[in-house]
C-alpha positions as CSV (number, residue, x, y, z in Angstrom):
1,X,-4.0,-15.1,-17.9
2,X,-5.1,-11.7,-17.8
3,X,-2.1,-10.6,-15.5
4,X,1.2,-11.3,-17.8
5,X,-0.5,-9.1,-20.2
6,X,-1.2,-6.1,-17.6
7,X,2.2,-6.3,-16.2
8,X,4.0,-6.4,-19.9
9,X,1.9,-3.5,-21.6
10,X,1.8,-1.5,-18.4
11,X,3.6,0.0,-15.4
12,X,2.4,0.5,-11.7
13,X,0.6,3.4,-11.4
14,X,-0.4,3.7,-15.5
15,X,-4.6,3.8,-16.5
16,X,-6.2,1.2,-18.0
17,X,-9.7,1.7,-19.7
18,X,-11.7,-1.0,-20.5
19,X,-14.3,0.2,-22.3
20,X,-16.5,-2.9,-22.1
21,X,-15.9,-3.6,-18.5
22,X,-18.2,-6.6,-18.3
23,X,-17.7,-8.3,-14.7
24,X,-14.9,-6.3,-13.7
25,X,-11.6,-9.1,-14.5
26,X,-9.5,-6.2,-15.9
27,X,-10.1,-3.6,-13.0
28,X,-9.5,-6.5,-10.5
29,X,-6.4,-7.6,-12.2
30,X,-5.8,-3.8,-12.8
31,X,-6.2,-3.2,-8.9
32,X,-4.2,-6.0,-8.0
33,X,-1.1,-5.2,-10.3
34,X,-1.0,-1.7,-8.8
35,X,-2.8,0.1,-11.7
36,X,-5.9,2.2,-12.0
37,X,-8.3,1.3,-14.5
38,X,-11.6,3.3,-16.0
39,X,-14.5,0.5,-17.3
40,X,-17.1,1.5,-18.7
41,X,-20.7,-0.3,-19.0
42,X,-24.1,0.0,-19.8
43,X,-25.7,-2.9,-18.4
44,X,-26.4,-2.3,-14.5
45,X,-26.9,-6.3,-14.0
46,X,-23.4,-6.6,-14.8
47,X,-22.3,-2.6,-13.3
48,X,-23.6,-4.0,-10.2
49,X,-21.6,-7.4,-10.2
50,X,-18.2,-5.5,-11.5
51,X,-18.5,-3.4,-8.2
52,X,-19.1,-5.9,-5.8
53,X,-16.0,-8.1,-7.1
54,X,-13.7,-4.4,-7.2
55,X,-15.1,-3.2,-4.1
56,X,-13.9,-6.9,-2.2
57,X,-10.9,-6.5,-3.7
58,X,-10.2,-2.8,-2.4
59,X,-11.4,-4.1,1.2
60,X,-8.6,-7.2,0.8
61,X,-5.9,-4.7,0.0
């Protein structure tokens, strides 16, 4: 769901901040679309889960 919008307000290559980054969907998506992304978060609980899912996705790629 998250993708159509990335790919229509963005290009390859563009940054995308997220400034409540949450679990990480938008950097993922960001990642994964060919975009760099910038989240930001105060809550290590969810820091720490937000770089687990980005980091598996940077070793998939």
């Amino acid at each position: 769901m998250l993708a159509p919008l990335i790919r229509a307000l963005s290009n390859p290559g563009d940054l995308l901040l997220d400034p409540f980054l949450g679990s990480g969907t938008t950097a993922v998506v960001a990642r994964q679309l060919g975009r760099a992304y910038l989240g930001i978060k105060r809550d290590p609980r969810y820091l720490a889960m937000a770089e687990r899912r980005i980091t598996s996705i940077r070793e998939r790629t």
